[in-house]
C-alpha angles and dihedrals in degrees: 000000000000136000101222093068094059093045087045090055085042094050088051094054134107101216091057093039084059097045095052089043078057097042120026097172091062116121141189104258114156142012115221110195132172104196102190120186097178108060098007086243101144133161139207123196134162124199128210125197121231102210097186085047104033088222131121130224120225113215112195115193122178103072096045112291122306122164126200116195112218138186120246110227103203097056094182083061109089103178112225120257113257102219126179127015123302116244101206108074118219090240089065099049095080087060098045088054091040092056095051080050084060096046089057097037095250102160096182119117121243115247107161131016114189108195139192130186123194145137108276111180094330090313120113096222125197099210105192128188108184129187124224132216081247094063081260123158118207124181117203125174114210119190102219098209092055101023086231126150107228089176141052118177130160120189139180111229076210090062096048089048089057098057085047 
């Protein structure tokens, strides 16, 4: 399951073709993905930001095209703009993640994997929070350009309603 696909549908649309008209400042600055291997409902966004505006666009793209226009609440924060093709494929990422379970003796089943993909310091970063059959959160951070996890964390979801 690759990106491009999606940015390419985007890109064909009306409904993009007007909001750029609209807004021709407007840059690609984060993938949101929701990989579920439960229930196959999966979902594919992807988010530009408004500079002029500091807002950011919602593109939703699995049932036809809907966008949805949001405020950003930290206004000092501009997201980085996402150029080029990714090199890492949303279909590998859940072995990627599944080998790095492996390398710290996690034994839980993937069930969920929420993704998203954005610039961080010049770095197209893959930031993955993926959800175990235990009820498990773990956090890995993949570079897109070296594969590379850069990381590894496990977390009870125990542990996250007790500091609640």
């Amino acid at each position: 399951m690759k990106i491009q696909p999606y940015i390419n549908k985007l890109n064909k649309s009306k409904k993009f073709k007007e909001f750029i008209e609209k807004n021709p400042n407007a840059y690609f600055s984060a993938g949101f993905f929701v990989l579920d291997f439960q229930e196959n409902k999966n979902v594919h966004q992807i988010d530009y930001y408004i500079p002029n505006q500091k807002k950011m666009a919602t593109f939703e793209l699995d049932k036809g095209i809907d966008m949805k226009i949001s405020e950003i609440t930290d206004k000092n924060i501009m997201p980085a703009k996402i150029e080029g093709k990714t090199k890492l494929d949303l279909d590998v990422l859940k072995g990627i993640v599944e080998d790095e379970m492996k390398n710290h003796t996690v034994t839980h089943k993937l069930q969920k994997i929420i993704v998203i993909l954005q610039n961080l310091n010049g770095n197209l970063i893959w930031n993955l929070n993926c959800i175990t059959s235990d009820m498990g959160v773990i956090k890995v951070h993949i570079d897109d350009e070296t594969h590379s996890v850069l990381k590894f964390e496990e977390i009870s979801l125990f542990d996250v309603v007790r500091k609640i």
